[in-house]
C-alpha positions as CSV (number, residue, x, y, z in Angstrom):
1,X,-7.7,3.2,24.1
2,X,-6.0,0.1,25.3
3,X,-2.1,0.2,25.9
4,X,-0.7,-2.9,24.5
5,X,2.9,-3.4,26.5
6,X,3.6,-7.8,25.3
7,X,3.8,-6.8,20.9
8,X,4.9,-10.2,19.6
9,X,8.5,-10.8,20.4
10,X,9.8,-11.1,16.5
11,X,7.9,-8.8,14.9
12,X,11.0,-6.8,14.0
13,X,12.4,-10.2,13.0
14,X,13.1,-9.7,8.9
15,X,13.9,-13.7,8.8
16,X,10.1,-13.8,10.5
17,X,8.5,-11.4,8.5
18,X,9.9,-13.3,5.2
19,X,8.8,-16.1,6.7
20,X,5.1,-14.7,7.5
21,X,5.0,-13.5,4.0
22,X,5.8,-16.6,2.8
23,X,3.1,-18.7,4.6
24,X,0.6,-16.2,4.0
25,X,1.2,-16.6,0.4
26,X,0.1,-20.0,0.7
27,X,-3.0,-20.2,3.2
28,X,-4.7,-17.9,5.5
29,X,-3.6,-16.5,8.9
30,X,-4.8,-14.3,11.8
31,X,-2.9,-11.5,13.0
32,X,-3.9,-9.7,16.2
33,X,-2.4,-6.1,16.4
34,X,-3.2,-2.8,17.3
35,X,-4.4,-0.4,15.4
36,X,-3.0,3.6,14.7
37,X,-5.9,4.5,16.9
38,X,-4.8,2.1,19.2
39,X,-7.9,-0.5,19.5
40,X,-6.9,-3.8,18.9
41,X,-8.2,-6.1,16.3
42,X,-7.9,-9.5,14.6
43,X,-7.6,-9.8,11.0
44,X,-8.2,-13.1,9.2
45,X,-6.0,-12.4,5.6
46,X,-4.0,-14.3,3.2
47,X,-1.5,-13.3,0.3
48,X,-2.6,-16.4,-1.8
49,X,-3.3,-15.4,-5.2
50,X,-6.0,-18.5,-5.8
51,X,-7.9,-16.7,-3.3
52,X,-8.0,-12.9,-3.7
53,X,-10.3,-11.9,-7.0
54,X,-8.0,-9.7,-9.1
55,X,-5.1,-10.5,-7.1
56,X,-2.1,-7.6,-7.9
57,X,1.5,-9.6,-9.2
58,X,4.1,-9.8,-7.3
59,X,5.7,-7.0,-8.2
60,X,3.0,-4.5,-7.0
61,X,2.8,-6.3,-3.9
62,X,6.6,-6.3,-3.2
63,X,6.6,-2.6,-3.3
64,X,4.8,-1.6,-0.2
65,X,6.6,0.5,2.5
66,X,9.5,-1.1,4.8
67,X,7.5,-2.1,8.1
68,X,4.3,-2.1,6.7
69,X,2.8,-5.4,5.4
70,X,0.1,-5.4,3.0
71,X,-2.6,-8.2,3.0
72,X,-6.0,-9.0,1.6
73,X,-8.6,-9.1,4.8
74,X,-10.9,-12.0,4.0
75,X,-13.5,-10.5,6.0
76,X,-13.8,-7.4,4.8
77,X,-13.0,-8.4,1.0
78,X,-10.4,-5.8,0.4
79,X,-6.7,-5.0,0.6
80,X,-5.5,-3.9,4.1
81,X,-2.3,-2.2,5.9
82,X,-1.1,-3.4,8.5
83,X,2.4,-2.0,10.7
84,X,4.3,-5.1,11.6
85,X,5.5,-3.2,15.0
86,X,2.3,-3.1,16.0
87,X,1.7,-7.1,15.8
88,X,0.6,-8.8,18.8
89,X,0.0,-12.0,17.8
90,X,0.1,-14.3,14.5
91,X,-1.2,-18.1,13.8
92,X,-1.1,-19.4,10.8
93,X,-4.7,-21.3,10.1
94,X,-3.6,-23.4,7.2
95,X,-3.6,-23.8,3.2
96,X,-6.7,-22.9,2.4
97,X,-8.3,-21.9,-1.0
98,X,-11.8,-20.4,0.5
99,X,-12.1,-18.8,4.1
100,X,-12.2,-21.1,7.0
101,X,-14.9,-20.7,9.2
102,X,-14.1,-18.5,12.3
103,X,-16.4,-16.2,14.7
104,X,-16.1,-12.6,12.7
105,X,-14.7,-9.7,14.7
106,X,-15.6,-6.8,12.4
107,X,-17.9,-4.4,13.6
108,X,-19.7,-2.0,11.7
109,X,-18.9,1.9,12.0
110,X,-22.0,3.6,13.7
């Protein structure tokens, strides 16, 4: 289980977090950050509701837990939880209405 000591240096920046939230409701993004389990992963996911199929209103989505964000995974086609502490790294990949193309880093469970 990797120990991950550099976590991105504003993750438990709210004025960064709004502004994540805010991007991510617009385009897609990649976040690398490690998991509970600690194994570290990227996650290709977007907020933008032109995008996700049946996408929940704004009010279900603002009422997730403090430190926790909440995003669809484009990869795996579902809604995903993800603890902002644990963020290593973030780039925002644009304004995009399908999925960009990108080498996949899901592995299936054996």
């Amino acid at each position: 289980m990797p120990n991950v000591i550099e976590f991105h240096e504003q993750r438990n920046n709210d004025d960064w977090r709004t502004e994540v939230e805010k991007l991510l409701k617009s385009g897609n993004a990649k976040f690398t950050f490690q998991k509970v389990d600690g194994s570290i992963r990227d996650m290709y996911c977007t907020l933008n509701p032109n995008v996700i199929p049946g996408a929940p209103s704004e009010e279900q989505t603002s009422q997730s837990k403090p430190g926790i964000l909440t995003i669809y995974d484009i990869e795996k086609e579902g809604w995903r939880s993800m603890r902002y502490e644990n963020v290593i790294g973030f780039k925002f990949l644009g304004n995009f209405t399908t999925d960009m193309e990108h080498p996949s880093s899901f592995k299936a469970s054996e």
